[in-house]
C-alpha positions in Angstrom: -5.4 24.8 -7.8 -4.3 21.2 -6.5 -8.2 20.9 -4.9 -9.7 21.0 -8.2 -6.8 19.1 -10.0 -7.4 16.3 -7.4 -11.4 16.9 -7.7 -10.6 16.4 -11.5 -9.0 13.5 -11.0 -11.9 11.8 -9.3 -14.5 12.7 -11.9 -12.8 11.7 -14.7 -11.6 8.4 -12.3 -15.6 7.8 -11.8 -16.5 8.5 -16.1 -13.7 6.0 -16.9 -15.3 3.7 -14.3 -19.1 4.3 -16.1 -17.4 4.2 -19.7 -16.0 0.8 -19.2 -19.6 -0.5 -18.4 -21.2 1.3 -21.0 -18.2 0.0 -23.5 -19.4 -3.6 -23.0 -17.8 -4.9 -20.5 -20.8 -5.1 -18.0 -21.4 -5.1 -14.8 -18.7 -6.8 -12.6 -19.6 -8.1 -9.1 -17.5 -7.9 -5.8 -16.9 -11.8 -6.4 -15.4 -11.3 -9.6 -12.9 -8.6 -8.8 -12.4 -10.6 -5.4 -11.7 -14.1 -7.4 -9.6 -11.7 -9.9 -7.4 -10.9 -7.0 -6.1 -14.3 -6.3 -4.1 -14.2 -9.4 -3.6 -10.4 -10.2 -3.4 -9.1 -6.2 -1.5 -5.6 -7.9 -4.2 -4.7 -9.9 -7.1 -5.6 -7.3 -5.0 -3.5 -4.8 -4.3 -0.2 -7.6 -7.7 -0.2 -8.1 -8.9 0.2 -4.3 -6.3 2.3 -4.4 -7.9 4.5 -6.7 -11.2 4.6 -5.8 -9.5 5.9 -2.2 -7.9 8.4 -4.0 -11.1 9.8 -5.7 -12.4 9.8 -2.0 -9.6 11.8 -0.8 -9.5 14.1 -3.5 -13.7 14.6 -3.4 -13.3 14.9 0.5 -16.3 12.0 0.9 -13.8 9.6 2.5 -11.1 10.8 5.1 -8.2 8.5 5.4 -6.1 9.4 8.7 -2.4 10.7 7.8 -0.9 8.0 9.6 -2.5 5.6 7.3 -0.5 5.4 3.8 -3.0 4.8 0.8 -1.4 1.5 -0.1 -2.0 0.8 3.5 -5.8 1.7 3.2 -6.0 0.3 0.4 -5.3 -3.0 1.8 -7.6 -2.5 4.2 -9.9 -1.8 2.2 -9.6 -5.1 0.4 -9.6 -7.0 3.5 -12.5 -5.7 4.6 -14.5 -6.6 1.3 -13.5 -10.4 1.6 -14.5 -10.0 5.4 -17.4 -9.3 3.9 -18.6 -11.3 1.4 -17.4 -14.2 3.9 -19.8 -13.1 6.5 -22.4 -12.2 4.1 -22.3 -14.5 0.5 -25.4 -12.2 -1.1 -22.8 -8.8 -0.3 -20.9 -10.6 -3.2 -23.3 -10.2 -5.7 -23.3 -6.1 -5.2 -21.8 -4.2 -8.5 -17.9 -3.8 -8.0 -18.0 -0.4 -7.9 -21.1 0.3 -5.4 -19.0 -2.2 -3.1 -16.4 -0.3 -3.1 -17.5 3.2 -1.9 -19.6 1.4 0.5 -16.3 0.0 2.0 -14.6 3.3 1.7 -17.6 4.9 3.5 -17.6 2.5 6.6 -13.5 2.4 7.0 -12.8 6.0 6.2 -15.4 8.2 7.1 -15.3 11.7 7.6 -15.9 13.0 11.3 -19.0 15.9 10.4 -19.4 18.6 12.8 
C-alpha cells in the first residue's frame, strides 16, 4: 500500500509538472530556475527536493540512507550550477529534463 501511495505521488508530481507547461507558463530553463535561486534558495531546494522524492518513490533514483533528502537535494543543486559553469549550453536544457538528468548521475541505482 505505501509503494503505490509513493508511486502516486510521483505521477501526479510529474502531471503537475506537464500541467504547468501546458497552463502557459512555458518552458523554463536550468538558468532560470538556477537565477531564481539566488533570491528564493527554499523554493529552488523543495523543488529538487521533490523531484528526488518522485525518484525514490518510482525506484529510478536510489538515494543512500545515510544521505537525508534535504541533504540530496542540495547536492543535487550543486551539482546543476557545477554544471552549467563547466558547460554554459547545459543551461539552456528544460528545467525539468535537467533535473532527472542530475538525479540519474548522483543517485543511481546499482542494477544487477
Amino acid at each position: 500500500m505505501k509503494k503505490s501511495v509513493l508511486t502516486l505521488a510521483a505521477v501526479l508530481f510529474a502531471l503537475l509538472m506537464s500541467a504547468g507547461a501546458a497552463a502557459g507558463q512555458g518552458r523554463q530553463t536550468l538558468s532560470k530556475f538556477l537565477e531564481s535561486c539566488n533570491g528564493s534558495a527554499q523554493n529552488c531546494t523543495m523543488m529538487t527536493y521533490n523531484v528526488i522524492q518522485a525518484g525514490k518513490s518510482s525506484r529510478y533514483i536510489c538515494v543512500p540512507r545515510s544521505i537525508t533528502l534535504e541533504d540530496a537535494a542540495a547536492k543535487q543543486l550543486d551539482w546543476l550550477k557545477q554544471e552549467v559553469r563547466d558547460n554554459p549550453r547545459f543551461g539552456n536544457e528544460d528545467l525539468e529534463e535537467a533535473q532527472w538528468t542530475a538525479a540519474d548521475k548522483l543517485w543511481p541505482c546499482n542494477k544487477k
